[in-house]
NULO-606051 format. One record per residue (C-alpha): residue in three letters; x, y, z. Coordinates in steps of 0.02 Angstrom, whole numbers, padded with zeros to 5 digits, always signed. Example, Ala and Ser with C-alpha at 12.3 -4.5 7.8 and 13.67 -1.06 7.14 Angstrom:
# NULO-606051
ALA+00615-00225+00390/SER+00684-00053+00357/
This chain:
# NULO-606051
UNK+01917+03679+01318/UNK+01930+03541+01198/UNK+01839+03379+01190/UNK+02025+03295+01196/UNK+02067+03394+01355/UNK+01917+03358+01460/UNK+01929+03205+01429/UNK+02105+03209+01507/UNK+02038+03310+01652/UNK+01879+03177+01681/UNK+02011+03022+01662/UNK+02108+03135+01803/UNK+01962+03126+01932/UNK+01896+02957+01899/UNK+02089+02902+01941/UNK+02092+02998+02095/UNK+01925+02953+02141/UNK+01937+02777+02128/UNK+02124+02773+02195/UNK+02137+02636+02330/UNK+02172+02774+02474/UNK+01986+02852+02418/UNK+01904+02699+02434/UNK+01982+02639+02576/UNK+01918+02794+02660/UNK+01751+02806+02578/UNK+01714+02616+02642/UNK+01768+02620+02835/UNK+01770+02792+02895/UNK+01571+02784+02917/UNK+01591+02629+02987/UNK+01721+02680+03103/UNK+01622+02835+03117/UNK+01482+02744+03198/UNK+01595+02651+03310/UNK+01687+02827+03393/UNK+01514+02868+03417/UNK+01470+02727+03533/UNK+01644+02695+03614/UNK+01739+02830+03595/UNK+01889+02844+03685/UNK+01874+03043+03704/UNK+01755+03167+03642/UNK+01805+03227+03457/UNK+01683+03410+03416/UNK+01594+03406+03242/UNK+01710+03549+03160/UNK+01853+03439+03183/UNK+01788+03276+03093/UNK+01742+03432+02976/UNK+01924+03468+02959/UNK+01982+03294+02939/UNK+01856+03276+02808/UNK+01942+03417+02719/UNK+02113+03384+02730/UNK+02061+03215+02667/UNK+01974+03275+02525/UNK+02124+03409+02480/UNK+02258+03281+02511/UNK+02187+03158+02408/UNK+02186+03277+02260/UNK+02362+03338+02287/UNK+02412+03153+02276/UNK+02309+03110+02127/UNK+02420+03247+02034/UNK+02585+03169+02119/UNK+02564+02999+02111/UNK+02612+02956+01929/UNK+02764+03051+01959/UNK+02807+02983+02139/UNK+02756+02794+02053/UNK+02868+02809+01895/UNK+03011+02855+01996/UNK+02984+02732+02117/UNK+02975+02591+01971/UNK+03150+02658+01905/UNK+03226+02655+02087/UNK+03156+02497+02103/UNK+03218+02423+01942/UNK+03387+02486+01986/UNK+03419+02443+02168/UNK+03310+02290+02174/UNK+03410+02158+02177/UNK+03302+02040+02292/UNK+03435+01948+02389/UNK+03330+01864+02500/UNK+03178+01766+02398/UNK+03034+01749+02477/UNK+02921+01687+02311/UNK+02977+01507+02327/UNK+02826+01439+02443/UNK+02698+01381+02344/UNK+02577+01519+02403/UNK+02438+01493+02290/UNK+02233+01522+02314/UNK+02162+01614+02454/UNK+02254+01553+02595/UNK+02424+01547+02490/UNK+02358+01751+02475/UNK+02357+01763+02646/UNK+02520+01718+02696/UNK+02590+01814+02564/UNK+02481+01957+02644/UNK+02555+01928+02822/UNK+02759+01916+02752/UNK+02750+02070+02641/UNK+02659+02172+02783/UNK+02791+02094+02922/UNK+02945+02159+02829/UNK+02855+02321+02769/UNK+02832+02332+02961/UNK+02994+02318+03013/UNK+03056+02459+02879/UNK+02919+02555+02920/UNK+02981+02551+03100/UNK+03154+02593+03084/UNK+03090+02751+02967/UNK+02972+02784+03095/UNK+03088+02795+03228/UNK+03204+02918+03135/UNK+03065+03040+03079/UNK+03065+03047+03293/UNK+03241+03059+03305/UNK+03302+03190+03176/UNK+03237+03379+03197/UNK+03236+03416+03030/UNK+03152+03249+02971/UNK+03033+03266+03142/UNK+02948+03431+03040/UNK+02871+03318+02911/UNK+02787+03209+03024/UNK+02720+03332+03172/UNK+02583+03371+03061/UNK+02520+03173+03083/UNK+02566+03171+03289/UNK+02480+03396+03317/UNK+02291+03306+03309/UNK+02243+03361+03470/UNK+02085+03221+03459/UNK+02135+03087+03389/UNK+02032+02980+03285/UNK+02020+02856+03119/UNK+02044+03007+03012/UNK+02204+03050+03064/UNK+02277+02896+02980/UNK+02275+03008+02814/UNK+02336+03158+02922/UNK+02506+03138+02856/UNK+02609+03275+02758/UNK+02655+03247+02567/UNK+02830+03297+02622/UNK+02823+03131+02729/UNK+02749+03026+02582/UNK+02898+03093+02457/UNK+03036+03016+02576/UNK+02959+02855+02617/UNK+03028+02744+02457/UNK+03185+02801+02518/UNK+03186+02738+02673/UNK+03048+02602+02638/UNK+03031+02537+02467/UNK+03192+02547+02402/UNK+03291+02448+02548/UNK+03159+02326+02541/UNK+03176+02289+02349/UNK+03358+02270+02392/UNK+03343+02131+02531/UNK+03198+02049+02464/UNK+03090+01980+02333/UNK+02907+01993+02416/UNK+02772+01847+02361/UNK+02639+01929+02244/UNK+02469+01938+02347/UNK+02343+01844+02221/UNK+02187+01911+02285/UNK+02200+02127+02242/UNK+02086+02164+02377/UNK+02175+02081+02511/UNK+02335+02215+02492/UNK+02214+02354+02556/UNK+02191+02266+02720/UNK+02350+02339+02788/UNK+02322+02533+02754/UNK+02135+02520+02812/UNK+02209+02443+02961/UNK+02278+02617+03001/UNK+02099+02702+03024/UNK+02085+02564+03137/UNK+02232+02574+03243/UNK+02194+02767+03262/UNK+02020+02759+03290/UNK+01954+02855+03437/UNK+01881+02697+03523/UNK+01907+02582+03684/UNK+01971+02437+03615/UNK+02126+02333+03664/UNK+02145+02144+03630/UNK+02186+02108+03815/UNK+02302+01950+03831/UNK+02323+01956+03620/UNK+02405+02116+03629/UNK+02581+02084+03567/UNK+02486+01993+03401/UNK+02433+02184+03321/UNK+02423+02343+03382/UNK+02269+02417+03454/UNK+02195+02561+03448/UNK+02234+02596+03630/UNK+02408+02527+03604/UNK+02440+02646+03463/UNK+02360+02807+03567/UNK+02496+02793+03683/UNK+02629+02830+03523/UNK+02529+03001+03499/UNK+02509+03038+03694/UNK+02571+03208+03745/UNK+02621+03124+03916/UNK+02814+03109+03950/UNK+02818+02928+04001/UNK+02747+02895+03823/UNK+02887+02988+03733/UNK+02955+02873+03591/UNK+02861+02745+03629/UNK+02747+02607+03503/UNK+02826+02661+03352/UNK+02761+02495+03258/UNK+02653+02500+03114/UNK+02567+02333+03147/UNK+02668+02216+03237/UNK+02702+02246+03429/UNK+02870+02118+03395/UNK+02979+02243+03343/UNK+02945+02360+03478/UNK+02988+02222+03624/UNK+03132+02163+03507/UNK+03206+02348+03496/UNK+03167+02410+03660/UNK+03037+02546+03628/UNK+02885+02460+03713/UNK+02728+02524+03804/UNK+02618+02422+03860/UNK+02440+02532+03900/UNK+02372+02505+04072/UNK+02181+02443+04060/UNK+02092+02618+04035/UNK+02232+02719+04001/UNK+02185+02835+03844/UNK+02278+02980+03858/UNK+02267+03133+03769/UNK+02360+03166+03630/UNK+02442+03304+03523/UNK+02589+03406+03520/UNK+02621+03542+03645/UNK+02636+03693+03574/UNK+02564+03636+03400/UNK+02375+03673+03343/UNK+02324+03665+03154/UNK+02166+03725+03112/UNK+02173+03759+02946/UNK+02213+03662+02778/UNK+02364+03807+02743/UNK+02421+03788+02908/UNK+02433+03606+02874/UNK+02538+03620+02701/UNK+02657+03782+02792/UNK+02701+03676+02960/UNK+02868+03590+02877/UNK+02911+03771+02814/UNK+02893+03840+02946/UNK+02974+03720+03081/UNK+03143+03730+02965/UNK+03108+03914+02964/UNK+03116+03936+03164/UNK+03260+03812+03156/UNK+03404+03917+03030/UNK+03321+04071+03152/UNK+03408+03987+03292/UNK+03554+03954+03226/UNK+03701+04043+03230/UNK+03791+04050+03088/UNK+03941+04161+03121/UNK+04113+04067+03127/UNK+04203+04124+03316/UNK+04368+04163+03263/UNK+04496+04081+03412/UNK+04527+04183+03564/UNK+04690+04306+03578/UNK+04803+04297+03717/UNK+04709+04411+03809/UNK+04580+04301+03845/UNK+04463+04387+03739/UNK+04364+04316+03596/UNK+04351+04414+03421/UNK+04218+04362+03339/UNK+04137+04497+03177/UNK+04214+04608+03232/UNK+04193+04631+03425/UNK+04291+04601+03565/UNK+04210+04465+03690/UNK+04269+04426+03846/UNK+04300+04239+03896/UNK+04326+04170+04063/UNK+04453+04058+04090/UNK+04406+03853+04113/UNK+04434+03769+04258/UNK+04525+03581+04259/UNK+04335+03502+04278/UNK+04302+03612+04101/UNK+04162+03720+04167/UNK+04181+03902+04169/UNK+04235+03960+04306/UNK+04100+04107+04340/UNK+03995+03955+04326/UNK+04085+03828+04444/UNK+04091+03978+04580/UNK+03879+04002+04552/UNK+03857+03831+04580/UNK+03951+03814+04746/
């Protein structure tokens, strides 16, 4: 290999190395590691931090190739759709605490995009396959804030960046480091600890707050979709509020992933089970006879009653 070329490949892994979702991770997973040690909400075995660790590590890779790709495009969407019709530059936000606001508006809108995407990965079957690899973590802990599927990632400026750039024109956050704050948040608000901010609740989301959004529990269905902001979930009716003590376990029923390949396949194969259970064939309309032809065999159909329930099944109901 050429001089040239490993030079390209070392330039490759420095990028992905010191990409903001590495550090991130490298700086408060052993400190949120320590934490789920001491207060954990439920007990989390060795071999799957192990496999969090992993997926992490593979992820992060698979991302580092992507990226430049998933950025430039993003940039040209952005360039042509952003037409900032709401300015929210104009406010003097200068020096640190000029940084912080400007932290706290772009997060609040991102929030409320994020939430409305959020609610349709839920909503949509087809959509729903790309997320279930984030919601199948049977324990639940900081590490499955990066437990999200690239399929996920590739769909987000559509819902996400590209509206936003459209509506508004964000203040820029002087201070770099302060535009991590929200994505390390996540570890946070997934961490497997005991923590809720009692009467403060409705100012952030919590880490038992967000537990409920991943609980395998009915009563918890579609509930907590927010990012950050508990607002938007009282404003658009999808609201939880945890009991003291209630940590729930979470997951998917029916869903286990135990391996990195099973990880990647899980979107494949959700759409695969999904055109298996659907039938394609077009019912041609039904003859006189009362009988339906449909490729090429004669079905019998029984006739409807005024109520429009078959009648076989109106008489078994009696």
């Amino acid at each position: 290999m050429a001089f040239s070329e490993l030079e390209l490949v070392w330039n490759h892994v420095c990028r992905i190395v010191l990409s903001d979702n590495v550090l991130m991770t490298v700086l408060i997973v052993p400190v949120l590691f320590m934490a789920e040690r001491f207060w954990s909400a439920r007990r989390v075995s060795a071999d799957h931090y192990c496999f969090g660790l992993s997926f992490f590590a593979v992820n992060s890779v698979v991302l580092g190739i992507l990226a430049p790709t998933i950025n430039y495009w993003t940039a040209i969407g952005v360039q042509a759709f952003g037409y900032g019709l709401i300015d929210l530059r104009s406010f003097g936000l200068n020096g640190l605490t000029g940084s912080f606001v400007a932290l706290f508006v772009s997060t609040f809108v991102l929030d409320f995009f994020y939430y409305w995407f959020h609610r349709v990965l839920h909503s949509n079957r087809i959509l729903w396959q790309t997320h279930l690899l984030h919601h199948s973590d049977e324990n639940m802990n900081m590490l499955t804030a990066q437990r999200g599927h690239i399929f996920e990632g590739l769909m987000a400026p559509f819902f996400i960046t590209f509206p936003m750039a459209v509506l508004f024109q964000l203040p820029a956050i002087e201070i770099a480091i302060l535009a991590l704050l929200p994505q390390a948040y996540h570890f946070v608000s997934h961490a497997n600890i005991r923590l809720s901010y009692g009467p403060l609740w409705w100012l952030i989301i919590s880490p038992d707050y967000h537990r409920i959004h991943h609980s395998i529990e009915p009563k918890h269905r579609d509930k907590n979709f927010t990012n950050w902001f508990p607002i938007w979930d009282i404003l658009f009716g999808t609201l939880y509020r945890p009991k003291p003590c209630e940590r729930p376990v979470t997951g998917v029923n029916g869903t286990s992933v135990k391996s990195l390949w099973q990880a990647y396949k899980l979107p494949v194969c959700g759409w695969r089970r999904m055109l298996k259970s659907v039938d394609l064939r077009v019912p041609r309309p039904a003859t006189q006879s009362g009988r339906l032809e449909r490729m090429g065999h004669a079905i019998d159909v029984a006739p409807i009653t005024r109520n429009g329930m078959n009648a076989s099944l109106s008489d078994g109901n009696n």
